[in-house]
C-alpha positions in Angstrom: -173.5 -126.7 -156.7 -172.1 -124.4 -154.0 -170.8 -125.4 -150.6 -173.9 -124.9 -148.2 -176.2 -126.6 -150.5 -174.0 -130.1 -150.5 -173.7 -129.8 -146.8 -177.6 -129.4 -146.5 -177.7 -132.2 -148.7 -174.7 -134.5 -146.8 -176.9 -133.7 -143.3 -179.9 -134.7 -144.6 -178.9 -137.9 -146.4 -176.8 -138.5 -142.9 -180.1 -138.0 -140.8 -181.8 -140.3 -143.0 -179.0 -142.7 -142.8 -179.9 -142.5 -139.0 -183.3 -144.2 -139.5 -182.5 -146.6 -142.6 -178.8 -147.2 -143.4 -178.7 -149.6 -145.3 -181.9 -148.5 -147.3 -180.4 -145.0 -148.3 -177.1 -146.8 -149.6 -179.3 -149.8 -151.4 -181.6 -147.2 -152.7 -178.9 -144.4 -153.9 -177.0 -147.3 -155.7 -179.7 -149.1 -157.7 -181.0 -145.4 -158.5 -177.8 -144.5 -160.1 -177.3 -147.9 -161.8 -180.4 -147.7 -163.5 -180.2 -144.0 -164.4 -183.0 -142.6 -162.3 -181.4 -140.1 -161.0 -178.4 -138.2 -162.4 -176.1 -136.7 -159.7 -174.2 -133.8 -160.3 -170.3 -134.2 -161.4 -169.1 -133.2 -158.4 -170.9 -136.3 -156.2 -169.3 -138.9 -158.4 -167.8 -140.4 -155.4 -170.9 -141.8 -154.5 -170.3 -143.9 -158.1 -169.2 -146.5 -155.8 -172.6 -147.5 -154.7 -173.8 -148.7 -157.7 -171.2 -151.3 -157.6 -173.3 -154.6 -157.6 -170.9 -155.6 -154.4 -172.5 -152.5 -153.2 -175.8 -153.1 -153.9 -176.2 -156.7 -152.8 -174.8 -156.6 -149.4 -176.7 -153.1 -148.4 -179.9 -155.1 -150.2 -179.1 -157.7 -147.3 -178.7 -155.6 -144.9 -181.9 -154.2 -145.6 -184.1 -157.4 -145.8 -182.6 -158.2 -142.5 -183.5 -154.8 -141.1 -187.1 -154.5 -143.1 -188.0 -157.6 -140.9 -185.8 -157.3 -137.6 -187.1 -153.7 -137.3 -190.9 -154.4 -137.1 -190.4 -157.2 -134.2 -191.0 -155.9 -131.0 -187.5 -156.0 -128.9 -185.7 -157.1 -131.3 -185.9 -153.6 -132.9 -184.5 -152.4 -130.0 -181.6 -155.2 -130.2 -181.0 -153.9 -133.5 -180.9 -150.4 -132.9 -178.6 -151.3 -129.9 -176.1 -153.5 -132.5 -176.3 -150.5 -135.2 -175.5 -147.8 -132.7 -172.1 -147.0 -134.0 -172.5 -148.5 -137.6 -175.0 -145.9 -138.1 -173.3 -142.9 -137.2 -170.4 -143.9 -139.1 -172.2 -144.9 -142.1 -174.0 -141.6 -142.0 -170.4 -139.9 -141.9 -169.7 -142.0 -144.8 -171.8 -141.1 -147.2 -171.5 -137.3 -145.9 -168.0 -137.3 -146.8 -168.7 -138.5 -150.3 -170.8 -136.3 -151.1 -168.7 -133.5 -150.1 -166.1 -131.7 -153.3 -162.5 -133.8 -152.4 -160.9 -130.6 -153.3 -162.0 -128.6 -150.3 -160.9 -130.3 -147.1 -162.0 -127.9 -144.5 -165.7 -128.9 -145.6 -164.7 -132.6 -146.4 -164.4 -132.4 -142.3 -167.0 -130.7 -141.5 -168.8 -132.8 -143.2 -167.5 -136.0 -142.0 -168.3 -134.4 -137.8 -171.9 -133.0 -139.4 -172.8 -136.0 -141.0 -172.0 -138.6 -137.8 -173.5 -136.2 -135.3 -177.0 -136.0 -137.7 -176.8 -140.0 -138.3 -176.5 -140.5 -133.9 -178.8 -137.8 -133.7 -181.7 -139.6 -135.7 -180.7 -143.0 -134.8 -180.8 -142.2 -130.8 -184.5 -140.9 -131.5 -185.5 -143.8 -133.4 -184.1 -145.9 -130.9 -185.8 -144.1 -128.1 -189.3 -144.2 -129.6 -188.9 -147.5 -129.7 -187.9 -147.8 -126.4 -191.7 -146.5 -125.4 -193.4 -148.4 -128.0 -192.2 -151.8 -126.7 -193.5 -151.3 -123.4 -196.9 -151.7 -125.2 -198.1 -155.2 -125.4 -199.7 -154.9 -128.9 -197.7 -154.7 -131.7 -199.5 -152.4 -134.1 -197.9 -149.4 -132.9 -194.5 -150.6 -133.5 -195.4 -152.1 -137.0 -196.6 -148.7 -138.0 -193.7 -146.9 -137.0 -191.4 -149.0 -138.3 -193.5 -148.8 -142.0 -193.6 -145.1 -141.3 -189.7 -144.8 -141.2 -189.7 -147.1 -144.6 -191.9 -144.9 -146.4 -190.3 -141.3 -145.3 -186.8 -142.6 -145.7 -187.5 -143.5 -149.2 -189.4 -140.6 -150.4 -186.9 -138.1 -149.0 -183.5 -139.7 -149.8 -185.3 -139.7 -153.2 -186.2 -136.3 -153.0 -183.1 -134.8 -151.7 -181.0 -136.9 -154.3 -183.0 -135.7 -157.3 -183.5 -132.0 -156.0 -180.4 -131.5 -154.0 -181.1 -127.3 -153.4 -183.9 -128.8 -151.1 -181.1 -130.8 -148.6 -181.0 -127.9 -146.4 -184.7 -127.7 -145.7 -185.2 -131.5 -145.1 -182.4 -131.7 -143.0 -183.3 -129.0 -140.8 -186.9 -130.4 -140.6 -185.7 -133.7 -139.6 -183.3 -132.2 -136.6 -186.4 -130.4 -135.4 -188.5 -133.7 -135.5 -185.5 -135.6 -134.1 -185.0 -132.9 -131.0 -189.2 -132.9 -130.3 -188.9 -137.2 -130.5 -185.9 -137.3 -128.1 -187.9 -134.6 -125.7 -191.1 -136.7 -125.4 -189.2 -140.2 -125.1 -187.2 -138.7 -122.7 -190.9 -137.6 -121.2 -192.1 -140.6 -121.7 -189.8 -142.7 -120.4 -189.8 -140.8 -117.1 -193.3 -141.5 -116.5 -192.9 -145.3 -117.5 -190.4 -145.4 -114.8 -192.1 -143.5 -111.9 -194.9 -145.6 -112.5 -193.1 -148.6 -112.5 -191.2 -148.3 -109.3 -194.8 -147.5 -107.7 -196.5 -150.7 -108.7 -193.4 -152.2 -107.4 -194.0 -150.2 -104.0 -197.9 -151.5 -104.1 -196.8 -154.9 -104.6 -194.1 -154.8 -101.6 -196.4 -153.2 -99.5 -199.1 -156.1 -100.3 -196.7 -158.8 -99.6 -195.5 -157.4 -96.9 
């Protein structure tokens, strides 16, 4: 596997990481324990995940962040708490996927892969953001299930067919940059029309 195609692959599996942390590491670890995927020989540092230490506390970390994450505010709480243990996590497993031999990519891969995982985590956390404002909680449950779903299917898919880590990763960034623009949006307009129902309010009691 050359050099470009385990950096597409380290930058997508970061990106993910953004989103579901503890779901790619769970889900990467039990996959190899049980054979259902076979990662090439030069990825064998990420051997360490199927360690059942490994396994059991990223499982528990997940429970805790299947549930947490689909509660209105305290999503956000989360997101808050994971803000640096994504980014690092993501740079984690970036650097383990990455050849040990070759250095100059190792740190590429380690800036790449933290910059993806902050990347995807700030636009999760900013959708988020918007969808608590809403008083119904549908929206934020489907989101959240959303996120479940694609995180699984495409650490799956990028693990199993790592030529395609390029393409998903670059997909994500462009759905990352378009979620952070219209959050950013969003919020803007959540704000301006905050400030004047506070100015009707004033100018009612007064």
């Amino acid at each position: 596997m050359d050099a470009l195609t385990l950096l597409g692959l380290a930058s997508s599996v970061s990106l993910l990481a953004g989103w579901r942390m503890y779901l790619c590491v769970f889900a990467t670890g039990l996959a190899m324990h049980f054979h259902w995927i076979a990662l090439p020989q030069n990825m064998t540092s990420l051997a360490v995940l199927q360690n059942w230490w490994v396994i059991g506390a990223s499982g528990t970390g997940l429970v805790a962040e299947f549930f947490a994450d689909k509660v209105p505010w305290l999503d956000s709480f989360w997101d808050a708490v994971h803000t640096a243990i994504r980014p690092v996590g993501g740079a984690l497993l970036s650097l383990a996927i990455i050849d040990p031999k070759d250095p100059t990519y190792q740190v590429a891969a380690l800036l790449l892969g933290g910059t993806a995982a902050l990347a995807s985590h700030t636009a999760k956390a900013s959708t988020r953001a918007v969808a608590n404002v809403s008083p119904e909680p549908f929206t934020n449950l489907a989101l959240s299930s959303t996120e479940d779903v694609s995180t699984a299917g495409l650490a799956a898919l990028v693990l199993s067919h790592p030529a395609l880590g390029g393409v998903v990763a670059l997909v994500l960034l462009v759905v990352a940059g378009f979620v952070l623009y219209w959050a950013r949006k969003a919020l803007k307009k959540l704000s301006a029309l905050r400030d004047h129902i506070t100015s009707k309010v004033s100018d009612a009691l007064t």
